[in-house]
VOPAGU-2260 file (C-alpha; in pm, 1 decimal, decimal comma):
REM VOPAGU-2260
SITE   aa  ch    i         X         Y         Z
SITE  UNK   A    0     642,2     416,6     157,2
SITE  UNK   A    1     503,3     332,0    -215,1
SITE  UNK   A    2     289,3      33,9     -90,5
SITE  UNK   A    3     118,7     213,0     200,1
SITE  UNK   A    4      23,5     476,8     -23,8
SITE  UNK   A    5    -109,2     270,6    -302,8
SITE  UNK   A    6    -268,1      86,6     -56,1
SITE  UNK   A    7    -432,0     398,5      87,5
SITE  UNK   A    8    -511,3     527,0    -261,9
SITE  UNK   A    9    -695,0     219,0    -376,2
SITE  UNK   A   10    -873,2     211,5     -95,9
SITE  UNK   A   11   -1012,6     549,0    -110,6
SITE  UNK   A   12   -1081,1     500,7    -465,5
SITE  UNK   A   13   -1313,0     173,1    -392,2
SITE  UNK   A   14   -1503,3     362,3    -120,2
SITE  UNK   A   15   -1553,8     689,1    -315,5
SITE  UNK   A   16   -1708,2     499,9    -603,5
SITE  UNK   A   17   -1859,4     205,9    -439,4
SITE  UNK   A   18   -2063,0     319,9    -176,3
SITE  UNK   A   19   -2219,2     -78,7     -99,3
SITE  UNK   A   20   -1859,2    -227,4      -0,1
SITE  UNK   A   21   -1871,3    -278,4     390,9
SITE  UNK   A   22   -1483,9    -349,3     465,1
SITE  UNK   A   23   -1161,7    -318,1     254,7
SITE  UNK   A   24    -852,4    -470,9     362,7
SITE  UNK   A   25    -529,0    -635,3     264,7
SITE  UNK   A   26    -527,1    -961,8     149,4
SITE  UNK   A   27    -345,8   -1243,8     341,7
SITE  UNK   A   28    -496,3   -1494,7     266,0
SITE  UNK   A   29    -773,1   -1489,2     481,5
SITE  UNK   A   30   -1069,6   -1600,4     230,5
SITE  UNK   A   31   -1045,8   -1923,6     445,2
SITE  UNK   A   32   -1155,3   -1757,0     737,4
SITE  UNK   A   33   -1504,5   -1723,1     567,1
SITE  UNK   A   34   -1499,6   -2084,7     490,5
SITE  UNK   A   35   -1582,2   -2413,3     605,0
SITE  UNK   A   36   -1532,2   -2486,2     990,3
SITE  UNK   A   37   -1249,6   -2211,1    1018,8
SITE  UNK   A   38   -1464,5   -1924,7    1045,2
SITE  UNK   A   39   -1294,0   -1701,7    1224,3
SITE  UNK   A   40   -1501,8   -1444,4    1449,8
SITE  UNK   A   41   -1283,9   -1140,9    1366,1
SITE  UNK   A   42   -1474,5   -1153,7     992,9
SITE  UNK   A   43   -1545,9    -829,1     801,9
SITE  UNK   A   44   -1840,4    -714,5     689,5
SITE  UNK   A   45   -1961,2    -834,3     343,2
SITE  UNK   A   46   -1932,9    -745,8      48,7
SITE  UNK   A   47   -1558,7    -658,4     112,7
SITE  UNK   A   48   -1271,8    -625,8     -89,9
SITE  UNK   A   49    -907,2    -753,9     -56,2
SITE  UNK   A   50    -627,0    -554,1    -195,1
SITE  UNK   A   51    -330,8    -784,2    -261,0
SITE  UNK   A   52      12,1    -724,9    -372,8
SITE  UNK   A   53     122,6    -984,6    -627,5
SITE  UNK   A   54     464,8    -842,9    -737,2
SITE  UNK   A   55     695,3    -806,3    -990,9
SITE  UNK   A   56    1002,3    -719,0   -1168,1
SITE  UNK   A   57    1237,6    -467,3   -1030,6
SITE  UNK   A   58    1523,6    -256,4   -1195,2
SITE  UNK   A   59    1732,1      -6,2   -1045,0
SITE  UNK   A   60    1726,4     348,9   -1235,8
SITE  UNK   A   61    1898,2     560,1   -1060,8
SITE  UNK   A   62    1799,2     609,4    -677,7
SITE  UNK   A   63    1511,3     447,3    -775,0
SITE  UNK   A   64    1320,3      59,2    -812,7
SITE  UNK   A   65    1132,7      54,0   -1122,0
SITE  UNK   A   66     875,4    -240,4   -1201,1
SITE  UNK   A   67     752,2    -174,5   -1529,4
SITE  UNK   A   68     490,8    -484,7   -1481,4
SITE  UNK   A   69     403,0    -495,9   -1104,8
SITE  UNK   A   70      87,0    -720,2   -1007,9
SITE  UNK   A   71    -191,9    -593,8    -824,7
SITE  UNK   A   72    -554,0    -858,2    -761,7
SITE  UNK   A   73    -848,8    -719,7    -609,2
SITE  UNK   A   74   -1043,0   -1006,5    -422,4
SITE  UNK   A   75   -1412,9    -913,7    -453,1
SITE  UNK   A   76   -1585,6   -1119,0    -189,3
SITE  UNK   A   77   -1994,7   -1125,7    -127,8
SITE  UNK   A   78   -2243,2   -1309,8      36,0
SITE  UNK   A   79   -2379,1   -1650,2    -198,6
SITE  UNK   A   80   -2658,6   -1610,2    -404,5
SITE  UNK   A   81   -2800,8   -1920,1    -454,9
SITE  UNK   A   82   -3179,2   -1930,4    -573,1
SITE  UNK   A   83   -3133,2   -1713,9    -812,2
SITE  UNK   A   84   -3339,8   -1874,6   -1086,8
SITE  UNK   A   85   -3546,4   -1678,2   -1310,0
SITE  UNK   A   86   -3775,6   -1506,6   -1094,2
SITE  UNK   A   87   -3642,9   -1561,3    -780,8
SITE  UNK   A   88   -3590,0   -1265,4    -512,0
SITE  UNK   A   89   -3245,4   -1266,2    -554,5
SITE  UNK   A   90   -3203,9   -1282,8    -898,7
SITE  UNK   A   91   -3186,6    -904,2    -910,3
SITE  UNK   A   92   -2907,0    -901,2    -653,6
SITE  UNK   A   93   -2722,9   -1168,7    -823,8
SITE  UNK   A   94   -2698,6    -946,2   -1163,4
SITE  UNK   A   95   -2644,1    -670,0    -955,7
SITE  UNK   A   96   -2355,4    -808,1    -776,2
SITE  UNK   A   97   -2195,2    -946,4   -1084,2
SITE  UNK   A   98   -2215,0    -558,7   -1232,0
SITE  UNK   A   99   -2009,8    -480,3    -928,5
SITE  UNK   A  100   -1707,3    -627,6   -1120,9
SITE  UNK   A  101   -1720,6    -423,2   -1343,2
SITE  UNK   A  102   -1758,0    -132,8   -1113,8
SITE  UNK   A  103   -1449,1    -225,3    -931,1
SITE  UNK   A  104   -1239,6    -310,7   -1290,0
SITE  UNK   A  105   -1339,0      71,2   -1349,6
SITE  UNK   A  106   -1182,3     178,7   -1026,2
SITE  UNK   A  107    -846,9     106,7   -1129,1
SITE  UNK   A  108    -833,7      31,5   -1483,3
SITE  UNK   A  109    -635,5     337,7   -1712,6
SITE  UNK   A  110    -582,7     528,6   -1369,6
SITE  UNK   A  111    -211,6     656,2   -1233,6
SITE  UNK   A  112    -177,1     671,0    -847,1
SITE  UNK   A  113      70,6     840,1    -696,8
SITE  UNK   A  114     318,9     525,0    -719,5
SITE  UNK   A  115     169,6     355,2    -952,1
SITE  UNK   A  116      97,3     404,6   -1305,8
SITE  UNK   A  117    -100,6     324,3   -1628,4
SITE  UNK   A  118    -314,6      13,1   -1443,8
SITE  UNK   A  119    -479,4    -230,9   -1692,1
SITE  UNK   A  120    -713,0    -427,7   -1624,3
SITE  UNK   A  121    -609,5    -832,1   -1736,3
SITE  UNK   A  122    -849,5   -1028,6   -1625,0
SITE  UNK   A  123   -1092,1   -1197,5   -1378,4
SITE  UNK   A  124   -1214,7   -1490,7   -1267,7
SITE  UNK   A  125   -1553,4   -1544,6   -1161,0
SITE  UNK   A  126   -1637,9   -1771,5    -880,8
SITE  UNK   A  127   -1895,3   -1972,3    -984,9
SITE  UNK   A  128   -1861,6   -2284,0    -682,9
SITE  UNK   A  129   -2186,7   -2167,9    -480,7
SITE  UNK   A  130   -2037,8   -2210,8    -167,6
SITE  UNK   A  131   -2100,0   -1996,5     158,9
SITE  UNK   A  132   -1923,6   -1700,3      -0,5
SITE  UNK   A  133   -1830,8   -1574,6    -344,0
SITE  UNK   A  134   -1460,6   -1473,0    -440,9
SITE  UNK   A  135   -1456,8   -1318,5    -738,2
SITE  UNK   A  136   -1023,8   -1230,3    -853,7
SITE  UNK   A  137    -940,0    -897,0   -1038,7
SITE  UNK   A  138    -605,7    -874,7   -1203,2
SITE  UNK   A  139    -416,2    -606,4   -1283,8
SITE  UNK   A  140     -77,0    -444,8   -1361,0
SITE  UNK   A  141      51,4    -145,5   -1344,8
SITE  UNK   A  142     450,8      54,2   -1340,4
SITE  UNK   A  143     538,6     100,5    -976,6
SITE  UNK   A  144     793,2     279,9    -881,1
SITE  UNK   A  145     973,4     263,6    -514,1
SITE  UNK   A  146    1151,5     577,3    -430,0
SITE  UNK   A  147    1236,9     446,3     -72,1
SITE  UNK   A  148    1613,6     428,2    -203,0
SITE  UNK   A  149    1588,4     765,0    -285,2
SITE  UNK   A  150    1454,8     891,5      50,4
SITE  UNK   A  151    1682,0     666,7     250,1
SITE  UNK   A  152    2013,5     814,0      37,7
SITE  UNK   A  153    1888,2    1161,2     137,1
SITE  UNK   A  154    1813,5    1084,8     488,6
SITE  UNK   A  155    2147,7     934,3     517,1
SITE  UNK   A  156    2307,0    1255,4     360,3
SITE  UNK   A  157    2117,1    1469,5     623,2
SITE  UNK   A  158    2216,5    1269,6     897,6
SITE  UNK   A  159    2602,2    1238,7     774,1
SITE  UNK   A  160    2550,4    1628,6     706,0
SITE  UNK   A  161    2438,8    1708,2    1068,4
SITE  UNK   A  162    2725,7    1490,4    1169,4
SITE  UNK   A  163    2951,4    1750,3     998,3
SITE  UNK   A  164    2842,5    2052,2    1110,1
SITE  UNK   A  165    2848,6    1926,5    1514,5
SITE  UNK   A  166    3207,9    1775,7    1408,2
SITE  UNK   A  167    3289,1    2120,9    1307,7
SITE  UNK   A  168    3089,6    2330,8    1514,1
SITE  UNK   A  169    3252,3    2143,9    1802,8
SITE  UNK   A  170    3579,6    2168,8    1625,3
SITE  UNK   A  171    3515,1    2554,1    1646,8
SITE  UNK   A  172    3495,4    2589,8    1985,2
SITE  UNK   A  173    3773,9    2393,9    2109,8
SITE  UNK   A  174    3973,6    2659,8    1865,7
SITE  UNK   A  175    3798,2    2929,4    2058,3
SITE  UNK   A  176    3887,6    2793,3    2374,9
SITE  UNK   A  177    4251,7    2696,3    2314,4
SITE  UNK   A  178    4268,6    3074,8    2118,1
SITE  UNK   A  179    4107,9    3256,9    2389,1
SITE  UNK   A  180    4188,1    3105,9    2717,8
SITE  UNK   A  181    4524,5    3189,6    2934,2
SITE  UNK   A  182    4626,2    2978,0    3278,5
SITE  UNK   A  183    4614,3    3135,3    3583,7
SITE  UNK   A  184    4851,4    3083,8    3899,8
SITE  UNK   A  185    4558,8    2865,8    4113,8
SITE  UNK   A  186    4651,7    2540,5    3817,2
SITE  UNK   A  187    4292,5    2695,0    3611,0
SITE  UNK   A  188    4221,2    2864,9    3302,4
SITE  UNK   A  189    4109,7    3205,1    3227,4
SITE  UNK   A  190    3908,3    3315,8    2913,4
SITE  UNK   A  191    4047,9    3632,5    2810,3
């Protein structure tokens, strides 16, 4: 459906045009697995991104859900970079990694999937804590439209359709037989 796809499509966007990002996945929430004393051993690699969902509006047109403001965030989650005072080794890295926002904006921003249209970019928020990861939030919005209506209205015609024709093919053949068959003196029936 619409979401897998998108999903799918962002996805393939993020990899194509940033080669550096290690793991993308859906976001549920799991930012706190990389945190504190609930590190969880199932982590992905770093720097990863989290595609999440947000939401919106909807409004029927026709077989169709329309959201002419749906929510998408990307969660843009790297290693710290602390030490990164002027002339420190990782200072470099640190600029380099904050350029990757804008790298990932770019990904999305004034592009059309195949479900989702005209994305803007809204805004971000930069983490700036210095703890043992940084989260940095992309928003976005874009017009989404779900044509699972749609497809489940026409797969219910096809299957009330195929319903029909064995109804009548069935029908048929009982008029076949009942046209077409004469009892016989041993209590059976011949087809003539």
């Amino acid at each position: 459906m619409w979401r897998s796809t998108t999903f799918l499509e962002i996805q393939n966007r993020i990899l194509d045009q940033m080669p550096k990002i290690q793991s993308i996945d859906l976001f549920n929430n799991q930012i706190d697995d990389y945190t504190g004393d609930t590190n969880n051993s199932a982590l992905l690699n770093m720097p990863l991104v989290l595609i999440e969902f947000v939401g919106g509006d909807w409004e029927k047109e026709s077989n169709y859900r329309i959201a002419k403001q749906y929510f998408f965030r990307l969660h843009l989650v790297i290693e710290n970079y602390q030490r990164t005072h002027s002339g420190a080794d990782q200072q470099n890295d640190a600029l380099s990694m904050l350029d990757d926002i804008s790298t990932l904006a770019n990904v999305l921003d004034k592009q059309s999937l195949t479900f989702a249209h005209n994305f803007e970019f809204d805004r971000e928020e930069i983490d700036t804590s210095r703890t043992s990861i940084i989260h940095h939030i992309l928003d976005f919005e874009a017009r989404a439209v779900d044509c699972s209506l749609d497809e489940a209205l026409t797969l219910q015609k096809i299957v009330i359709t195929q319903q029909e024709i064995i109804t009548n093919h069935q029908s048929s053949i009982n008029a076949f037989v009942d046209n077409n068959t004469t009892s016989n003196n041993t209590g059976g029936f011949k087809i003539s």
